[in-house]
C-alpha positions in Angstrom: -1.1 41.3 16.6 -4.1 39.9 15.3 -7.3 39.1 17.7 -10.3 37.5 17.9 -12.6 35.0 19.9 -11.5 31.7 20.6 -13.6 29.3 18.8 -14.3 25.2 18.6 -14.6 23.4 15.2 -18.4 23.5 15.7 -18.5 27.1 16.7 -16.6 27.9 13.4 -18.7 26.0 11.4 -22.1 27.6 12.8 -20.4 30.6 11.0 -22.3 31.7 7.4 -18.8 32.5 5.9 -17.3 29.2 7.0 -20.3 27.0 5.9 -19.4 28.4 2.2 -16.1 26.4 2.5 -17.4 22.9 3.4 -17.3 20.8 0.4 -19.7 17.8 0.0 -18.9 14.8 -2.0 -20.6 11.3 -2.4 -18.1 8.4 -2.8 -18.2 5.2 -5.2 -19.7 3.2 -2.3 -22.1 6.0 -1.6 -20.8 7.1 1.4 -20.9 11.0 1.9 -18.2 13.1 3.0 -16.8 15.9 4.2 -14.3 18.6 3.8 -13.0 22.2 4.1 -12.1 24.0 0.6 -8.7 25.7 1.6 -9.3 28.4 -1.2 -11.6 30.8 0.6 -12.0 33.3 -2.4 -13.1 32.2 -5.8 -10.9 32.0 -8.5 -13.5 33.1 -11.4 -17.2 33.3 -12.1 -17.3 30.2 -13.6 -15.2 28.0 -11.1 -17.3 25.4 -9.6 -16.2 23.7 -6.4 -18.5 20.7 -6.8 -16.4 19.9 -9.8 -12.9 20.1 -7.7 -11.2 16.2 -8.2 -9.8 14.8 -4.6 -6.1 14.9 -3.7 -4.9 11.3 -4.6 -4.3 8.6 -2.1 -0.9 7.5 -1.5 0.7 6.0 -4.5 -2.5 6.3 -6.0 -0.9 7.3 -9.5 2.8 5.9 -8.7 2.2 3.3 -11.6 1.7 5.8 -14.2 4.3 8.3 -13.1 7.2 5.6 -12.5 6.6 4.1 -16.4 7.0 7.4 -18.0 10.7 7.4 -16.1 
């Protein structure tokens, strides 16, 4: 059974090895947020998480898909 202390979000974060999985990104409208890369190894030496695209909103790309039906 795994164990360990009991930590809040902020806690976590204080953390050396979680700070590397907080992504950064500035928006159109310049606003700046924040996220938490859910792959905690790296894929390759040349894989660059400041290039990673966001997950799409909600029907974001439903036009495209639905005329290719």
């Amino acid at each position: 059974m795994p164990a360990g202390t009991v930590r809040n979000i902020k806690e976590v974060f204080e953390i050396d090895e979680a700070k590397k999985l907080v992504i950064e990104r500035k928006l159109k409208n310049g606003r700046i947020i924040k996220g938490v890369n859910s792959i905690s190894f790296n894929i390759s030496d040349n894989f660059n998480k400041k290039n990673m695209k966001r997950p799409p909103h909600l029907n974001e790309h439903k036009k495209e898909i639905l005329k290719n039906l």
